[in-house]
C-alpha positions in Angstrom: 132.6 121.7 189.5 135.5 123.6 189.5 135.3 126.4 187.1 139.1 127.1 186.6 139.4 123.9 184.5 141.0 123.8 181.1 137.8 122.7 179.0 138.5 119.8 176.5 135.9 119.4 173.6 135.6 116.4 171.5 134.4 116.9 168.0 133.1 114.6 165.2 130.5 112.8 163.5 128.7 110.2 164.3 129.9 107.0 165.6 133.2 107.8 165.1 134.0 106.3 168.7 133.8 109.6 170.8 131.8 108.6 173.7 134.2 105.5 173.7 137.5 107.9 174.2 135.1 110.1 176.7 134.6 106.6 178.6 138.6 105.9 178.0 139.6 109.1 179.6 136.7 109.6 182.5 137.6 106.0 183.4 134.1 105.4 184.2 131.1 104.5 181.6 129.0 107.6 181.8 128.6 108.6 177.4 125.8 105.8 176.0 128.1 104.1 173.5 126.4 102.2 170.5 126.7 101.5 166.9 123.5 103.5 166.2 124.8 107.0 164.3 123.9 110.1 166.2 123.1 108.0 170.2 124.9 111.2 171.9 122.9 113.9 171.2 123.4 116.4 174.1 126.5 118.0 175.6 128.3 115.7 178.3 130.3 116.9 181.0 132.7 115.2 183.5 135.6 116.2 185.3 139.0 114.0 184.4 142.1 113.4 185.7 145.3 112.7 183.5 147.9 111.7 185.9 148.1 114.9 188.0 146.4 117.3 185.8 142.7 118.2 185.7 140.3 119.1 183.4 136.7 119.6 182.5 135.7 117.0 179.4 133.2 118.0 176.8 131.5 115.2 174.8 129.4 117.2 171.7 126.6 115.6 170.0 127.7 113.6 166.5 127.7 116.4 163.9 126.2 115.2 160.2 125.6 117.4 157.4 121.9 116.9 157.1 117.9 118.7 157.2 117.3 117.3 160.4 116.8 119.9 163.1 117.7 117.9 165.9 121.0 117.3 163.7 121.7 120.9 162.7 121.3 122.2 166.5 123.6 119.4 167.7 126.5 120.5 164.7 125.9 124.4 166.3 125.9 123.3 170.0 129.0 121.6 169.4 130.7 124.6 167.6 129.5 126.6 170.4 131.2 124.1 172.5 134.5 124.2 170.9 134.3 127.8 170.7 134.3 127.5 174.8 137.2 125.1 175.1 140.9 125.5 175.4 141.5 122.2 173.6 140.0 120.6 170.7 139.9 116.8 169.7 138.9 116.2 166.2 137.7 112.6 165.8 137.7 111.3 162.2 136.9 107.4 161.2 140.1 106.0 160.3 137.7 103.0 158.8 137.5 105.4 155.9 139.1 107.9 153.8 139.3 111.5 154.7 135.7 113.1 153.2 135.2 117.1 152.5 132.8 117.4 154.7 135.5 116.3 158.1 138.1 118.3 156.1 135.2 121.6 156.0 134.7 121.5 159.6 138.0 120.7 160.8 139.2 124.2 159.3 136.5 125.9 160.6 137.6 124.4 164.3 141.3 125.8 162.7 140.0 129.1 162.4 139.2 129.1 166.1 143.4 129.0 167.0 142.9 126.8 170.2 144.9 123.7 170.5 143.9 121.2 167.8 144.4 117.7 167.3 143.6 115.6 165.0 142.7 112.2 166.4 142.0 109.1 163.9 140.3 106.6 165.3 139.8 102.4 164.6 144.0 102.2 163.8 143.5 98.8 165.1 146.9 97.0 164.3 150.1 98.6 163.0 149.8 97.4 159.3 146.1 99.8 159.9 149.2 102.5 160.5 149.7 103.2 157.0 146.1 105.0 156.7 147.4 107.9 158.6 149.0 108.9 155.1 145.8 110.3 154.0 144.6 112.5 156.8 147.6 114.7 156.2 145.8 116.0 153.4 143.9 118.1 156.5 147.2 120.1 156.5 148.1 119.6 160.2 151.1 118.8 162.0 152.7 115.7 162.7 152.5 116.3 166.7 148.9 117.2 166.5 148.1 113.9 164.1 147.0 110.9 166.6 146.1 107.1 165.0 144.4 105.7 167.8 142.3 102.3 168.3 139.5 103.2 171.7 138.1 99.4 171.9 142.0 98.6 171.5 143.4 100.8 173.6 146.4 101.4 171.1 147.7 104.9 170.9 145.8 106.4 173.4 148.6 107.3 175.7 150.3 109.3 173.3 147.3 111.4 173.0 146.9 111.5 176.6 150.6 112.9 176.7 149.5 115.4 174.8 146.6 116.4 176.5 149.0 116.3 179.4 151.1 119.0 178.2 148.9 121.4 177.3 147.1 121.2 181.5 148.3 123.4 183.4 150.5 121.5 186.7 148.9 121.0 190.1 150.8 122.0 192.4 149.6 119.8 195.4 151.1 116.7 193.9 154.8 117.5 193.6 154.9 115.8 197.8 152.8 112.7 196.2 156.0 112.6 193.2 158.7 112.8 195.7 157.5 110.0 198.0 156.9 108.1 194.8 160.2 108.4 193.4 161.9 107.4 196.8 159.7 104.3 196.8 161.2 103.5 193.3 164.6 104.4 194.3 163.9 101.7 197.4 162.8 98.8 194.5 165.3 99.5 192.1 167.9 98.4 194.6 166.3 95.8 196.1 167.7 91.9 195.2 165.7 89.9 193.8 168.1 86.9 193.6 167.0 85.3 196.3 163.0 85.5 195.2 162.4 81.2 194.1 159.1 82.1 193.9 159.1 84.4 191.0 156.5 84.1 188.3 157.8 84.0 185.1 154.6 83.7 183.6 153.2 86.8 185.4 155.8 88.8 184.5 155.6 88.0 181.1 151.9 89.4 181.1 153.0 92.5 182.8 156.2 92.9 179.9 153.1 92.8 177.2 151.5 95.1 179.1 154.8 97.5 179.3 154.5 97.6 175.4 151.5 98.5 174.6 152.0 102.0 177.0 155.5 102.8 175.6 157.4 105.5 176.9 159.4 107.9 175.1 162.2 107.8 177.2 162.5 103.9 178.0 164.8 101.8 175.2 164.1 98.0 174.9 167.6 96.5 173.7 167.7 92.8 173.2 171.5 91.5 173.0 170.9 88.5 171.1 174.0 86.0 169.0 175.0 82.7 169.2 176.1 80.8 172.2 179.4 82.3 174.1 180.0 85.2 171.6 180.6 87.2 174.9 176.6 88.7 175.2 177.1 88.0 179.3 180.0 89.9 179.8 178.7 92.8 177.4 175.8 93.4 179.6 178.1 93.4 182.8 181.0 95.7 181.3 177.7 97.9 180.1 176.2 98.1 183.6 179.9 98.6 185.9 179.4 95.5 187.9 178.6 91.4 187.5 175.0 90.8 187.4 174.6 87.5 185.0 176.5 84.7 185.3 179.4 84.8 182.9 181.2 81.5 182.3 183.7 79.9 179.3 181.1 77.0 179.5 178.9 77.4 176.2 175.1 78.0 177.6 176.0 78.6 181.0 173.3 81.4 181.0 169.8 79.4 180.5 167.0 82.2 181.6 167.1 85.3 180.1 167.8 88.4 182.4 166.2 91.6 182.5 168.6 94.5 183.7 167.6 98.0 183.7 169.7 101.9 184.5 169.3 105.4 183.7 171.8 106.5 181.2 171.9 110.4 179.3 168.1 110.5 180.5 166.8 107.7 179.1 165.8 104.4 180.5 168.1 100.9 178.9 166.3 97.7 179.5 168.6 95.1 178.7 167.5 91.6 177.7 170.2 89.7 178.2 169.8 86.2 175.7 173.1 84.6 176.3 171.5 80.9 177.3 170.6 79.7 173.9 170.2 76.2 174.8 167.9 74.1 176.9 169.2 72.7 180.1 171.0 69.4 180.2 170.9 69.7 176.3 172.6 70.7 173.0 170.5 69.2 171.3 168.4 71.4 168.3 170.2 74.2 169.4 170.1 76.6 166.7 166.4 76.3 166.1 166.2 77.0 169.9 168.5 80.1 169.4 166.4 81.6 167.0 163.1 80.8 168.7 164.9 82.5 172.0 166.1 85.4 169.9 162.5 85.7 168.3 160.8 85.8 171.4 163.4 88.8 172.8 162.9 90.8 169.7 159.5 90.9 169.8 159.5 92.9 173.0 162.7 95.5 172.1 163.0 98.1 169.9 166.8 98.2 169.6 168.8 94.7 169.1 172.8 94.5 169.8 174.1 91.9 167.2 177.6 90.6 169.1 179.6 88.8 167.0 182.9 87.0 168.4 186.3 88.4 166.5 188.1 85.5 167.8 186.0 83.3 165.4 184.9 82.6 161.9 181.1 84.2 161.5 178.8 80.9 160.9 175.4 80.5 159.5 173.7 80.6 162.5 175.4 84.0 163.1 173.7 85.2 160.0 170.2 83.3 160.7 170.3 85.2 164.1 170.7 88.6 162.5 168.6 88.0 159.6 165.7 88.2 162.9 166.6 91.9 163.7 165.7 93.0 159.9 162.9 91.1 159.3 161.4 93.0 163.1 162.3 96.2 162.1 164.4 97.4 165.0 167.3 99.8 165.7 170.4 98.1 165.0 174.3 98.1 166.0 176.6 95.0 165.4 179.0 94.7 168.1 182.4 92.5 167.1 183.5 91.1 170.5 186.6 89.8 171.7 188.2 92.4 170.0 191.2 91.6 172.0 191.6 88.2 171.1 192.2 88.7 167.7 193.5 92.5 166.5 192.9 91.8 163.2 192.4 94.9 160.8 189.1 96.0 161.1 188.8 96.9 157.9 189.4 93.3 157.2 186.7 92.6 159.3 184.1 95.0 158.4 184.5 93.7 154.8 183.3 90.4 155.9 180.4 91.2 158.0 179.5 94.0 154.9 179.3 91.0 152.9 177.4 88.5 154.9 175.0 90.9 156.6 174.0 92.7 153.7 170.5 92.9 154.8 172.0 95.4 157.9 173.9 97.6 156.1 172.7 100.6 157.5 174.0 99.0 161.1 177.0 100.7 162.6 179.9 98.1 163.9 181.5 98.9 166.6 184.6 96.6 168.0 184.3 96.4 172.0 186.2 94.0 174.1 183.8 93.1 177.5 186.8 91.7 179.2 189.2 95.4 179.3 185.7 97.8 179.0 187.4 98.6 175.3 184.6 101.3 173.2 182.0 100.3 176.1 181.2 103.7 176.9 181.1 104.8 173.0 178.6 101.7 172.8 176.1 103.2 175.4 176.4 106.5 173.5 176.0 104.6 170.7 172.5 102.9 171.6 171.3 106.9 172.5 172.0 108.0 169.2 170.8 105.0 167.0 167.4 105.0 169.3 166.6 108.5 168.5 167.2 108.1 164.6 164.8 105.1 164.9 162.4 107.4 166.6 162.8 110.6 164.6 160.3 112.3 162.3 160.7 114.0 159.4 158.9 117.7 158.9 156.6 116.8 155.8 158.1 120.2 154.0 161.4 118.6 154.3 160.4 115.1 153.2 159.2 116.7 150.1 161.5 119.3 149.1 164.7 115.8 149.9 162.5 113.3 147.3 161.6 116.4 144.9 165.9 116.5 144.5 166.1 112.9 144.3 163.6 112.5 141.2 165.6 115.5 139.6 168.7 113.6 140.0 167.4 110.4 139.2 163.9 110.1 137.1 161.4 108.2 138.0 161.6 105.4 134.9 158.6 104.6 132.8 158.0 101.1 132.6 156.4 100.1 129.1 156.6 103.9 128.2 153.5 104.7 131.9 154.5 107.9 133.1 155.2 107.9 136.7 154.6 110.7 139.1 155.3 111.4 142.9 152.3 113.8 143.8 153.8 114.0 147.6 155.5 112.1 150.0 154.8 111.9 154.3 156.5 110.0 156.9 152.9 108.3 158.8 155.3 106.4 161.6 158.1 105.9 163.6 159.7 102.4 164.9 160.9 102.1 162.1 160.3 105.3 159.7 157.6 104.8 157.3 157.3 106.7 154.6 154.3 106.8 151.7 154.9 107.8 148.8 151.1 108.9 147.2 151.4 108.3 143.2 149.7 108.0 140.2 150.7 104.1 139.3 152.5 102.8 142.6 151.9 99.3 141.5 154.4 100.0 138.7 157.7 101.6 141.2 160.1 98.7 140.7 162.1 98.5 144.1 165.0 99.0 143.0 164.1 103.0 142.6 162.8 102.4 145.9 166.1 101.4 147.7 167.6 104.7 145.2 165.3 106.6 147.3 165.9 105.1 150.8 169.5 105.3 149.8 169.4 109.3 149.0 167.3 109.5 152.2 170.2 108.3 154.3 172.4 111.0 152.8 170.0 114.0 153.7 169.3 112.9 157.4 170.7 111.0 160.0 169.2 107.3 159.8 172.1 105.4 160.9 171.2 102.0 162.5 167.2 102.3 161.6 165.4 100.4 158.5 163.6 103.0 156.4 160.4 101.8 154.8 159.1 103.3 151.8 155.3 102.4 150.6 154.1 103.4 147.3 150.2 104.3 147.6 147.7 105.5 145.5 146.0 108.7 145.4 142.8 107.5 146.1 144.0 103.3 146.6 141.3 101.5 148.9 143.9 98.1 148.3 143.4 96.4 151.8 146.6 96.4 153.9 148.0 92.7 153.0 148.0 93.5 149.4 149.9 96.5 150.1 152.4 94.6 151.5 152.8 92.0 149.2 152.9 94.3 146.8 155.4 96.3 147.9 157.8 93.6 149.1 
């Protein structure tokens, strides 16, 4: 075993799922995993890989605060442990609420100043997200808090990232990165449109998959609107050359197609919805365009609303759009045809304003596909609107923004309660969530609510992103579907 390794200790009490995120990482079932507190008693050791970067992994005993000898020698053989490592994982039971005796020994592992994250474990579905409120109370960082489900595998490989960075780099793999970056080079420009035999259903398996590891870097854009609003010849003029079949025919495009380059760094899947009708058929066709758009926007984080200039908007145009809201993504409305009509714009913006209300924090940019009019100010667009979506606020300046809102505008007192903000933390990105922890969050009418989203948007750059805002109590154990009904 090699002794230059980096030396990664995992910390916690019992059965907070540590031997299952020692399995996760080794990749092999070596720590006895049970539901029995206190099964790992003795220090485990195994050497891991993440990606290119080694390390030697440290699983402790469970520590718990009791008499029992065999107890209090495993809490000082762990501390001795950590004591010994270069990184620290700090496993808390996201099942429950932070307890003083996690919070005592977490800043005693603080004390220590080696790398330290905090890693909550048993976030098993996003609405589960909004726990991670209360473990800021441990005072740490937002880049060291991790909401994790092991038996899920959800949020692990943002954790591993992490880890990742803090390994020092091997050396011996950069030949192993360049031959694998020439064989991508070699797929990316390979033609597929001659491949009949293409799975659709496999490859739908392997998109789900693609989601649940998301990259920092790759954006998921679904251009979704009625039939022959121009979404064809968008992706084309976007991309520099014809790669869906573009057509005055209403539905000529009947599969969607995926279309991928590398753009300011980042990654820009586009799914391209433009058939919005079955084949042969017109038949139901706008509750097949909103079961096609529903479908596309459940596997994108950004959505480009194109709207034709040429034409009145129609129902169906709102219906569509009314999808991108109610999935939480990025957002920018693109007018097409721009060409065709030359209207004012201001004319125009007035009437989108006032039929897409519920997107009024989406940008609207006028293009024109067929002369490559504000194309490139689109792609710069979608950079900018995807890192708003993805953006965290510093708790210190969360705090300090809200603290000026509620001296510009008090908090009211329904049937003479007093109401009182004790502090507020952003928990999640894609969209921003933000919980606001308060005496009586039961009685904060929305409408202060949308105040407060709206005085958000003036401090910091949210442009194209919902905000969320969750009222939460101090010490609220409401289960996560009455918080959202409540708070609708």
């Amino acid at each position: 075993m090699d002794k230059t390794l980096k030396k990664i200790a995992l910390i916690g009490q019992p059965n907070v799922g540590k031997s299952s995120l020692f399995n996760r990482i080794a990749n092999k079932r070596i720590a006895i995993v049970s539901d029995m507190a206190g099964t790992t008693r003795d220090i485990r050791k195994h050497e891991i890989e993440i990606m290119d970067r080694k390390a030697l992994m440290l699983d402790t005993g469970g520590i718990d605060e009791t008499n029992d000898a065999i107890f209090s020698n495993v809490k000082r053989k762990a501390i001795e442990t950590a004591k010994e490592a270069d990184i620290i994982l700090f496993m808390v039971d996201g099942k429950n609420i932070p307890d003083d005796k996690d919070k005592e020994l977490f800043y005693e592992l603080q004390r220590l100043g080696k790398e330290l994250a905090l890693v909550v474990n048993k976030i098993d579905n996003d609405k589960e997200l909004e726990r991670l409120w209360e473990f800021f109370e441990f005072g740490i960082g937002d880049e060291n808090l991790f909401g994790i489900s092991v038996s899920h595998n959800r949020g692990t490989k943002n954790l591993f990232e992490w880890i990742y960075q803090h390994l020092p780099v091997n050396l011996e793999t950069v030949a192993r990165e360049e031959a694998e970056a020439l064989r991508k080079e070699r797929e990316e420009n390979f033609d597929f449109d001659d491949e009949e035999d293409y799975s659709l259903e496999s490859d739908e398996d392997f998109v789900k998959e693609e989601v649940t590891e998301i990259d920092e870097n790759k954006i998921n854009v679904a251009i979704i609107g009625r039939v022959n609003v121009g979404k064809s010849s968008i992706l084309n003029a976007i991309l520099g050359e014809e790669r869906s079949v573009v057509s005055p025919i209403a539905g000529t495009t009947i599969d969607p197609v995926d279309e991928s380059f590398e753009f300011k760094d980042k990654q820009i899947t586009f799914v391209d919805t433009a058939g919005l009708r079955r084949r042969g058929s017109i038949e139901g066709i706008e509750k097949y365009a909103l079961m096609r758009t529903k479908e596309m926007l459940e596997k994108a984080n950004m959505a480009l609303v194109v709207l034709d200039a040429s034409r009145e908007l129609t129902d169906l145009d709102e219906k569509i759009a009314g999808l991108v809201d109610e999935y939480g993504l990025g957002t920018i409305i693109v007018l097409n045809k721009w060409d065709e009509n030359m209207d004012t714009f201001q004319k125009m913006e007035e009437e989108i304003r006032r039929r897409f209300r519920f997107l009024s924090y989406a940008p609207i940019i006028a293009v024109s596909a067929k002369t490559g009019r504000s194309i490139e100010r689109l792609k710069d667009k979608i950079i900018e609107i995807f890192n708003n979506y993805t953006q965290r606020i510093p708790t210190s300046q969360l705090n300090r923004v809200i603290e000026e809102a509620v001296i510009r505008h008090s908090l009211p007192s329904p049937n003479g309660a007093y109401l009182r903000i004790y502090y507020a933390t952003q928990f999640s990105t894609r969209p921003p969530r933000i919980a606001l922890v308060m005496n009586k969050p039961s009685l904060l009418h929305f409408t202060y609510k949308r105040y407060l989203i709206n005085f958000l948007r003036e401090q910091f750059n949210f442009e194209g992103t919902p905000i969320h805002v969750i009222a939460r109590g101090k010490n609220d154990k409401m289960g996560d579907e009455e918080y959202l009904e409540r708070d609708k």
